[in-house]
VEXDREN-2710 file (C-alpha; in Angstrom, 1 decimal):
% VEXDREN-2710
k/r/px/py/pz
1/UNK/123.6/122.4/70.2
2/UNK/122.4/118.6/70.3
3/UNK/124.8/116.2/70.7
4/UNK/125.6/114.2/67.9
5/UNK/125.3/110.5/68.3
6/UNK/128.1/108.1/67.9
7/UNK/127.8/106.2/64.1
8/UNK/128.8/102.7/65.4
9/UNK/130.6/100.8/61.8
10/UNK/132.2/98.3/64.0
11/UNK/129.7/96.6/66.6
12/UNK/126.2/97.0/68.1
13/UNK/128.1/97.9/71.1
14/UNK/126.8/101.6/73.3
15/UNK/129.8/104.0/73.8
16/UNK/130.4/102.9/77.8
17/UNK/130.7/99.6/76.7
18/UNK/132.9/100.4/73.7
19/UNK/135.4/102.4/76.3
20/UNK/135.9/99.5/78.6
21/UNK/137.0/97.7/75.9
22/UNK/139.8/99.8/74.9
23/UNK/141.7/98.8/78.2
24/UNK/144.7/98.0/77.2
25/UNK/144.7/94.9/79.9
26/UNK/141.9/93.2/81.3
27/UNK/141.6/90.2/84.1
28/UNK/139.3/87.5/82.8
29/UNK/140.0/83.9/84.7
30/UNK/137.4/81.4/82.8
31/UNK/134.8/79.2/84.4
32/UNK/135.1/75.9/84.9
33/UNK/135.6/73.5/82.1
34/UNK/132.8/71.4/80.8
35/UNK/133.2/67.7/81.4
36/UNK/132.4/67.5/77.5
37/UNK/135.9/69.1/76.6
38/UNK/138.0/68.3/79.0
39/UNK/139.9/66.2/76.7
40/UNK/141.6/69.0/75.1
41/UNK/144.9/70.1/77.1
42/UNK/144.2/73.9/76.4
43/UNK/141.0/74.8/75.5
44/UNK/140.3/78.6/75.1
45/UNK/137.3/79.9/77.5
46/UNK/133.9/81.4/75.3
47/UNK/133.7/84.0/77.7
48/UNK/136.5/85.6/76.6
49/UNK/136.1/85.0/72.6
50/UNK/132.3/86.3/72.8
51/UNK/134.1/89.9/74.3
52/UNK/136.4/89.8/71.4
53/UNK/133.6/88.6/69.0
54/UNK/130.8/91.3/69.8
55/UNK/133.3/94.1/69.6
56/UNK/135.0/93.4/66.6
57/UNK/131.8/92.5/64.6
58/UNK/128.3/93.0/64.6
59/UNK/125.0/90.9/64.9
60/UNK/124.9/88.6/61.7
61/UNK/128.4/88.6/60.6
62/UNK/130.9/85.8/60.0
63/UNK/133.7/84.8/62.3
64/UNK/135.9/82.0/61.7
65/UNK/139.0/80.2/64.1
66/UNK/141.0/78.4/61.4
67/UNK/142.3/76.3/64.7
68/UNK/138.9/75.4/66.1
69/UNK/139.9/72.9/69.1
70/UNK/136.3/71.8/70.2
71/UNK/134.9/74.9/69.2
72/UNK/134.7/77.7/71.6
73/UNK/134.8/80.2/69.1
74/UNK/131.5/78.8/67.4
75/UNK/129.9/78.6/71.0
76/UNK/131.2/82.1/71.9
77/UNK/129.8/83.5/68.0
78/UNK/126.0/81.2/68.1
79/UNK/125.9/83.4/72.0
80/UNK/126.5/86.8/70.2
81/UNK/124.3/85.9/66.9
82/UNK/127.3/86.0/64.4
83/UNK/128.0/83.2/62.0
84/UNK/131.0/80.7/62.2
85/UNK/133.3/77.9/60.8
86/UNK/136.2/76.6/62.5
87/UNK/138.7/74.1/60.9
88/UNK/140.3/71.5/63.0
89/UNK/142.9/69.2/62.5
90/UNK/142.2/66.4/65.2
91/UNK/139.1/64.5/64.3
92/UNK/138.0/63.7/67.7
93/UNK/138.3/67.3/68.5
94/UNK/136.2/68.2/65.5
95/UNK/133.1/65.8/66.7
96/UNK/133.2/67.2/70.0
97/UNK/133.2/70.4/68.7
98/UNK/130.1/69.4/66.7
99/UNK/128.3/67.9/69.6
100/UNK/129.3/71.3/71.9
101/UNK/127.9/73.6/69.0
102/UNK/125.0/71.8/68.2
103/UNK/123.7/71.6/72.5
104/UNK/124.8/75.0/72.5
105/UNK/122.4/75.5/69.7
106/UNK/119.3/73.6/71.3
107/UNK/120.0/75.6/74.3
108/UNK/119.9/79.0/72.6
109/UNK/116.6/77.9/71.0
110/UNK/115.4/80.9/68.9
111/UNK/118.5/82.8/69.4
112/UNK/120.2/80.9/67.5
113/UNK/117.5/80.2/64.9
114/UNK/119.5/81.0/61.0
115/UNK/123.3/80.9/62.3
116/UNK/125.6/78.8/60.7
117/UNK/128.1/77.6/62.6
118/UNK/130.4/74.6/61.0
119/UNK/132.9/72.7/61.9
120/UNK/135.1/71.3/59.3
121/UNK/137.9/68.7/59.2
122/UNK/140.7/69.2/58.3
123/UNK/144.4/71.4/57.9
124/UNK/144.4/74.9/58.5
125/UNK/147.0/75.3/56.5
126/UNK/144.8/74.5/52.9
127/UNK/142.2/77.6/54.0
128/UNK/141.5/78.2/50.4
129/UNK/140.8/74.9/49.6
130/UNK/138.5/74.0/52.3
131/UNK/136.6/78.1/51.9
132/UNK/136.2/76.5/48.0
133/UNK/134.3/72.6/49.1
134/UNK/132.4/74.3/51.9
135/UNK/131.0/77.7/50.0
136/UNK/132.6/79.7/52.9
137/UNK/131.3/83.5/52.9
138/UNK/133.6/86.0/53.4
139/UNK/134.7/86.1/56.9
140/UNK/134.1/89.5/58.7
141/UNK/136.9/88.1/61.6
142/UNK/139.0/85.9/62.9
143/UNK/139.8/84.6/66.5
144/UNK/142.1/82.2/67.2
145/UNK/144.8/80.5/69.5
146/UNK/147.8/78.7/68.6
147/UNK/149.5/75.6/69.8
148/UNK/152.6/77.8/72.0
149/UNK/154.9/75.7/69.9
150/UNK/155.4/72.3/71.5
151/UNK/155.2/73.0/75.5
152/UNK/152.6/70.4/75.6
153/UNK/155.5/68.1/75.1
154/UNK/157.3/69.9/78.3
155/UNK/157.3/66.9/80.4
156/UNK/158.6/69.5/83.4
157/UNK/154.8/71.1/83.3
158/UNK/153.0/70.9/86.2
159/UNK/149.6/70.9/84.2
160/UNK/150.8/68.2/82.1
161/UNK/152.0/66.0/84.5
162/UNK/148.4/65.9/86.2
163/UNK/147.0/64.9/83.5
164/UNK/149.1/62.2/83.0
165/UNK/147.2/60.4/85.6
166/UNK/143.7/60.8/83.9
167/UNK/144.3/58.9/80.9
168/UNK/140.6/59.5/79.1
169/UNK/142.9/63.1/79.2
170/UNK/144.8/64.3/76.6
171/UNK/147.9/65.4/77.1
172/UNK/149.0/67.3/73.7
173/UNK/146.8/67.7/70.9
174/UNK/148.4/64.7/68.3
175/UNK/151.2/62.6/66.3
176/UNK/149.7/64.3/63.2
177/UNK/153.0/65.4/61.4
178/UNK/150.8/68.7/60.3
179/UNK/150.4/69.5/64.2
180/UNK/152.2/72.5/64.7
181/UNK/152.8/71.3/68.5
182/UNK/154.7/68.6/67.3
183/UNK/157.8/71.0/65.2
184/UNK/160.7/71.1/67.7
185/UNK/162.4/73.5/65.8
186/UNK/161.0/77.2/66.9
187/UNK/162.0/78.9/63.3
188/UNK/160.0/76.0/61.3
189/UNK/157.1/76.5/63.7
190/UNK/157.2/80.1/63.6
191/UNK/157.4/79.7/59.8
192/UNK/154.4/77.3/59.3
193/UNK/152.0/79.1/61.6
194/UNK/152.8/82.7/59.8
195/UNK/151.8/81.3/56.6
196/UNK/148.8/79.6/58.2
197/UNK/147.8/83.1/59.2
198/UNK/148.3/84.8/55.6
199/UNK/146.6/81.9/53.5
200/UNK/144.0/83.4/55.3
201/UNK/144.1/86.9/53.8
202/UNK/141.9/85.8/50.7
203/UNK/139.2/84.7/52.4
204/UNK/138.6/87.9/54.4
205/UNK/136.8/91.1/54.0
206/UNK/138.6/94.5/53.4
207/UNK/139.0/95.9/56.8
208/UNK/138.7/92.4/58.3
209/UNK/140.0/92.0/62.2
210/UNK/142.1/89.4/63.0
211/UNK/142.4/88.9/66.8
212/UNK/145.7/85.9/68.2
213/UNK/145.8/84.9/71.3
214/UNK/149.5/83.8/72.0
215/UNK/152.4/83.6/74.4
216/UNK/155.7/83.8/75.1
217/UNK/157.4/80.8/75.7
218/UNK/160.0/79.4/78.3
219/UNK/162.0/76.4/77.2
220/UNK/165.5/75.2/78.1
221/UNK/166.1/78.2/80.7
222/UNK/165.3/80.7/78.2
223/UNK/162.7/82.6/76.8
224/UNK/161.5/82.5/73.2
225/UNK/159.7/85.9/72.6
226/UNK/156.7/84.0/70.5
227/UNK/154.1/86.8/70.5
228/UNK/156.6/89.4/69.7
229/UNK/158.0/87.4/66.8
230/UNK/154.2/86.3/65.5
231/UNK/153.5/90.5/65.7
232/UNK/156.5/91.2/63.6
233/UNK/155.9/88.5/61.0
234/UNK/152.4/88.5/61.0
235/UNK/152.4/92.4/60.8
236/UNK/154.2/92.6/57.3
237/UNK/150.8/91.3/56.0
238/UNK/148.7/92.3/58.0
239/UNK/148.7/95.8/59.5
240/UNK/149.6/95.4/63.6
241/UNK/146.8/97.7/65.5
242/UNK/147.7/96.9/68.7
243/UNK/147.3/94.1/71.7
244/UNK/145.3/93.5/74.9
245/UNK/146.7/91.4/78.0
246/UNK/144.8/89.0/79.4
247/UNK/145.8/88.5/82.8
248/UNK/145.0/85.3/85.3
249/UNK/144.9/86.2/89.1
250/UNK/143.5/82.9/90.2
251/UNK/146.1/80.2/89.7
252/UNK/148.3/79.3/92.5
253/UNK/152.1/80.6/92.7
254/UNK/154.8/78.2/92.5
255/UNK/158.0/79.0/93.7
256/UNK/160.2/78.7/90.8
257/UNK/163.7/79.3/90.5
258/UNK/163.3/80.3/94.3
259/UNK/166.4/81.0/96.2
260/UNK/168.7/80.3/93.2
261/UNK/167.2/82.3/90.3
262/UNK/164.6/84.7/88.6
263/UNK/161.7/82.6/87.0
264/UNK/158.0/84.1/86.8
265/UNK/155.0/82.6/87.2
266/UNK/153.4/83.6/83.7
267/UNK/150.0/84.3/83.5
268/UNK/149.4/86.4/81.4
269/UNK/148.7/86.0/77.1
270/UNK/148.8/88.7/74.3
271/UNK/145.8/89.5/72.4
272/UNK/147.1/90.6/69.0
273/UNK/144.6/92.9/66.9
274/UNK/145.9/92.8/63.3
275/UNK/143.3/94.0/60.3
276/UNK/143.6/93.0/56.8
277/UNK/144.0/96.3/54.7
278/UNK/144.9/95.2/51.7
END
């Protein structure tokens, strides 16, 4: 009896390459940042949104990251053929993202011939509005990262306090009053990014993918479980399918808590899957 081939409604991906995927964890630690966007204080690597982007989608499909930063997702989509918008807050962010995309276009050369990929300014939080002045297709998926509520602000960080030195660097993303890193209060911020995440829901596809990338959060000598409480919320409108760990094993140790009391080093980040079934 012939085998039967494998009817691929997802991606363009072959059945090996499908498999690895479904790890539940993974080790990616990115490449080195581009001098062009080193201005952001926590820029998400390409190389990991183009593994997300070419198995949740396939060639010619729309993704959008409704919290673009300087536009990874867009670089990551233009590299796998798909589509893109991102919406960003920060103006400066959003021209950087535009000049990224747009060498990462010129690069790609006929690759990248007929993609969209836009940037727009603006709140993340008025998705229909914007999807309505921009035309916005239907978007076959989202990727996206958070702000992990306002650690930026964490003077305590080690990050943060070397890049206090470099002052062309920024620090946290901005005094905008609609910055979600800038609510102290963890229930508000919780409360504001979950209905970021369902004003979404009209501007998707049946069956669309939705793919955070969060973490939990230590603050004040306690933990604040903010993936868990994102998959919870999130997951009455959305349907939860499941999460992948990213895992780090190239930054350097430091000996919290040592000698005195249990504090990890964290590097770790959950990749919530959520789909849009309604």
């Amino acid at each position: 009896m012939p085998k039967r081939t494998m009817q691929n409604r997802l991606n363009d991906l072959a059945p090996r390459d499908w498999l690895i995927f479904q790890k539940s964890w993974f080790v990616h630690n990115p490449p080195r940042r581009d001098r062009r966007v080193l201005r952001h204080p926590a820029k998400f690597p390409e190389t990991l949104a183009q593994e997300f982007i070419e198995f949740f989608t396939k060639r010619g499909q729309v993704v959008l990251d409704p919290m673009a930063g300087t536009g990874s997702a867009l670089v990551a989509a233009l590299r796998a053929g798909r589509h893109s918008y991102g919406i960003e807050l920060n103006p400066a962010y959003a021209e950087i993202a535009r000049q990224v995309v747009e060498e990462e276009r010129l690069a790609l050369g006929q690759a990248a011939q007929g993609l969209s990929a836009q940037v727009i300014t603006g709140d993340a939080a008025e998705m229909a509005a914007h999807a309505a002045a921009h035309s916005l297709p239907s978007i076959d998926y989202v990727i996206t990262s958070p702000p992990y509520w306002d650690m930026l602000r964490a003077r305590g960080a080690t990050t943060q306090k070397a890049r206090r030195s470099a002052p062309e660097l920024d620090v946290f993303y901005s005094e905008d009053p609609h910055d979600l890193g800038n609510i102290a209060d963890y229930d508000t911020f919780l409360e504001r990014l979950v209905a970021i995440y369902t004003g979404l829901a009209p501007c998707l596809r049946p069956g669309a993918y939705l793919t955070v990338v969060v973490k939990n959060v230590k603050k004040g000598g306690r933990i604040y479980p903010l993936a868990w409480d994102l998959a919870r919320q999130l997951g009455q409108v959305y349907v939860l399918k499941d999460e992948r760990i990213w895992c780090q094993d190239n930054q350097r140790l430091s000996p919290y808590g040592m000698g005195n009391a249990w504090v990890s080093n964290t590097f770790h980040h959950y990749c919530l899957q959520f789909r849009h079934d309604k």
